[in-house]
C-alpha positions as CSV (number, residue, x, y, z in Angstrom):
1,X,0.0,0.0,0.0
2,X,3.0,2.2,0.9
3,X,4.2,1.8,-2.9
4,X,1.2,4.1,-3.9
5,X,2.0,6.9,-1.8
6,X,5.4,6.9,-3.7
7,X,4.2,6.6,-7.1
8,X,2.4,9.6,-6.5
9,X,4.9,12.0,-4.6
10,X,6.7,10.5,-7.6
11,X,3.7,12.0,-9.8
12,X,5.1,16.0,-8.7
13,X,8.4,15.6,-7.8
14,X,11.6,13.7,-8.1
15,X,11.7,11.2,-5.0
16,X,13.8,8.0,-4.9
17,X,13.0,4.3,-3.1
18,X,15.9,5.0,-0.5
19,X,14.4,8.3,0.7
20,X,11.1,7.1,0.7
21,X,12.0,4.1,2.9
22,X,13.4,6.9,5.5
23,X,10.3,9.1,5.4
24,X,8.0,6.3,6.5
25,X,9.2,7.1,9.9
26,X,7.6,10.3,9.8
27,X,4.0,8.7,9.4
28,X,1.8,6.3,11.0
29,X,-1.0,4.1,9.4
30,X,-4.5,4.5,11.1
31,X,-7.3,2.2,10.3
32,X,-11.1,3.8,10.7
33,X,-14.2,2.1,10.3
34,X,-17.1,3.8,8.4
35,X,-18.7,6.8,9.9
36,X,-15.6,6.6,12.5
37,X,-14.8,10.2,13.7
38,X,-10.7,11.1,12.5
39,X,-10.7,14.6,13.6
40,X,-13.6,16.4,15.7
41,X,-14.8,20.3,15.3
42,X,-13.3,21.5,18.4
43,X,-10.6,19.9,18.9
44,X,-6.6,20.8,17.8
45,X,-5.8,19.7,14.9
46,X,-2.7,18.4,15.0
47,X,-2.4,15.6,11.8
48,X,-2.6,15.9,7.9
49,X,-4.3,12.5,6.4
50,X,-3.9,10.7,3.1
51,X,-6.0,8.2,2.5
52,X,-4.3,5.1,1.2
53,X,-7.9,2.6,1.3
54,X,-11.2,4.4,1.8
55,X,-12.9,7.6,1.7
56,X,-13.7,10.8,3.9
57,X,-15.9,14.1,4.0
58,X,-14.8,17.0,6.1
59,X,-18.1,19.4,7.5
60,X,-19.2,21.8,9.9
61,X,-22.3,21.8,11.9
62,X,-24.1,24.8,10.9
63,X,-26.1,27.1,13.9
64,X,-29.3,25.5,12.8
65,X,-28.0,22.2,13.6
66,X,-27.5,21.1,9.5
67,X,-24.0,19.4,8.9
68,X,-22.6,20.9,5.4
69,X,-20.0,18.9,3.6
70,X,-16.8,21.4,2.4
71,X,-14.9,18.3,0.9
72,X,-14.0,14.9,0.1
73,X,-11.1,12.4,-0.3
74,X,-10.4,9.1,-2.0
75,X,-7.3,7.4,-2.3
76,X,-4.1,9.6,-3.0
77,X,-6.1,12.8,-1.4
78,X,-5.1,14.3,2.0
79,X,-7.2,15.8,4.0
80,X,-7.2,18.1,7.4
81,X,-8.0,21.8,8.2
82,X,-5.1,23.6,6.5
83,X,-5.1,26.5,8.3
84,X,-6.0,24.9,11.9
85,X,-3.4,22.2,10.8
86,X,-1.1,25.2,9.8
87,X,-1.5,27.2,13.0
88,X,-1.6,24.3,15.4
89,X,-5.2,25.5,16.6
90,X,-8.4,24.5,16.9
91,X,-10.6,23.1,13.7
92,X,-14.5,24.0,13.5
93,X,-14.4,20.8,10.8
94,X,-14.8,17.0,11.6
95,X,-13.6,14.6,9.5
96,X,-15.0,11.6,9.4
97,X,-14.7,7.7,7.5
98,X,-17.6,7.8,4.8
99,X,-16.4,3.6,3.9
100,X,-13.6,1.8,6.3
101,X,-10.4,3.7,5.7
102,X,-6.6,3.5,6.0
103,X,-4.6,6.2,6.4
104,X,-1.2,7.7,6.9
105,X,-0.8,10.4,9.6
106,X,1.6,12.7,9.5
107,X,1.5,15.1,12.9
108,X,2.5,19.0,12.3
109,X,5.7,18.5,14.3
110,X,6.9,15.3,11.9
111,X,5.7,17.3,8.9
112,X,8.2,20.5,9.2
113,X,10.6,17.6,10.6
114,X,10.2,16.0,7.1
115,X,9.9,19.1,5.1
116,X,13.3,20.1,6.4
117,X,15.1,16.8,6.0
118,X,13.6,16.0,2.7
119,X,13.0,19.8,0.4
120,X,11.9,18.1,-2.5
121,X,8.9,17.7,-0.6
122,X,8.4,20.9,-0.4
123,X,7.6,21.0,-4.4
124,X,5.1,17.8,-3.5
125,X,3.0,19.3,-0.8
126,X,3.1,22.8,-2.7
127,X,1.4,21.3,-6.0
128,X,-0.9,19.1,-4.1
129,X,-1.9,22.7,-2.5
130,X,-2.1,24.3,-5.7
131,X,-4.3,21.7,-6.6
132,X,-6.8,21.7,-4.4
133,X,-6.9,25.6,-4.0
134,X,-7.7,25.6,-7.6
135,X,-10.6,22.7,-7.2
136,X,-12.1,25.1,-3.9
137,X,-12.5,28.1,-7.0
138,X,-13.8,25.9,-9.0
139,X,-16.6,25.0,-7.0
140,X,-17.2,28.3,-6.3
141,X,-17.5,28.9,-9.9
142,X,-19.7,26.5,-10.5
143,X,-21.9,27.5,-7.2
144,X,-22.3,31.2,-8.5
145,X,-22.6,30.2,-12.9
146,X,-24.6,26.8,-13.0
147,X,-28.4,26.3,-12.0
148,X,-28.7,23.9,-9.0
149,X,-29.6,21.4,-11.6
150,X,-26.5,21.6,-13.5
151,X,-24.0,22.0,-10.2
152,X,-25.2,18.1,-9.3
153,X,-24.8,17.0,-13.2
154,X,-21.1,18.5,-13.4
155,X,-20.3,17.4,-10.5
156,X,-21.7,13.5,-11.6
157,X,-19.7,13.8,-14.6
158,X,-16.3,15.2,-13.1
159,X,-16.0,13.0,-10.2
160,X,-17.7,9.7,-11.2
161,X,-16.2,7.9,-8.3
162,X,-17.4,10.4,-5.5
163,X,-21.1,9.9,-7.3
164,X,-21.0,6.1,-6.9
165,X,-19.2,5.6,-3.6
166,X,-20.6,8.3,-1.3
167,X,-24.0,8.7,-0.1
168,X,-26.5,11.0,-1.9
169,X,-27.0,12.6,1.0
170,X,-23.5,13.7,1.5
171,X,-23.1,14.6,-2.3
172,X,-26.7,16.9,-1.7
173,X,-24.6,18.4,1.2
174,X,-21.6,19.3,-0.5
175,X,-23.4,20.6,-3.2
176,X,-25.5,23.1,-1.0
177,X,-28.8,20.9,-2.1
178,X,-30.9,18.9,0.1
179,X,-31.4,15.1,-0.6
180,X,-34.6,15.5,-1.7
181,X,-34.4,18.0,-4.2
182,X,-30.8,15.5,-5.8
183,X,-33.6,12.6,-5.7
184,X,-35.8,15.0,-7.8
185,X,-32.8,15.4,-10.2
186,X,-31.9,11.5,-10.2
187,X,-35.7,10.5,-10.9
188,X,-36.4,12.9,-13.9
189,X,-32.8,11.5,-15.8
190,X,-34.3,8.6,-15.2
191,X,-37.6,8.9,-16.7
């Protein structure tokens, strides 16, 4: 399973087998069931996770009580609070195990560690950054252009294996919808 997380630092950087066998000392594997809680809203957050097996959804609990999904992650994502994770504070997310999930864990502490022992990294975590700073505008994009309509159909058709592995209900929440009106949507393609 390690071999994966190689291939893709690999993927943004140049990163050798003998460097990779010295970083694994910087991480630890966690195993979650589904709907197990990784990191709760109120608590530090203190780890960045990449999932090796499985998938998570970071939300917040809204004042009214209504949980709003801000993001997902399938193998070769990471996921945590970047800017809690960054400060070393406290996250208003919780991220928990949509299927039964492995991950490594990297703590802050072990990350500049690694960072510092191992630059090229540096390029590794900065493009994955890039990355998902430009999929956050994207969504945005699509949030303020698209009809409600169209935001679940894109969002079908860019990320097939978020529509078939996580819960409607989940999906509806990320995409600001409720699960009734993404049932609407599913039985009139169907008809």
């Amino acid at each position: 399973m390690l071999i994966q997380f190689l291939e893709h630092i690999k993927t943004f950087t140049q990163f050798d087998k003998e460097d990779f066998d010295r970083i694994q000392d910087y991480f630890d594997i966690q195993m979650y069931r589904k709907k197990d809680i990784i990191l709760s809203a109120g608590s530090k957050c203190n780890c960045n996770y990449y999932v090796l097996e499985g998938c998570l959804h970071m939300y917040f609990t809204g004042e009214n009580g209504i949980q709003r999904t801000v993001q997902f992650a399938i193998e070769n994502w990471w996921m945590t609070d970047n800017l809690a994770f960054n400060k070393g504070v406290v996250t208003d997310f919780t991220i928990q195990a949509v299927e039964n999930t492995t991950l490594l864990r990297i703590s802050r502490e072990n990350q500049e560690k690694l960072l510092k022992s191992f630059p090229s990294l540096e390029t590794y975590f900065r493009k994955i950054y890039e990355i998902s700073y430009g999929a956050s505008l994207m969504k945005m994009k699509y949030i303020f252009d698209y009809s409600k309509e169209e935001i679940y159909y894109h969002f079908t058709k860019s990320f097939p294996q978020f529509a078939q592995r996580v819960p409607q209900y989940l999906i509806a929440s990320y995409l600001g919808l409720t699960p009734e009106y993404v049932s609407e949507i599913r039985a009139k393609n169907r008809s």
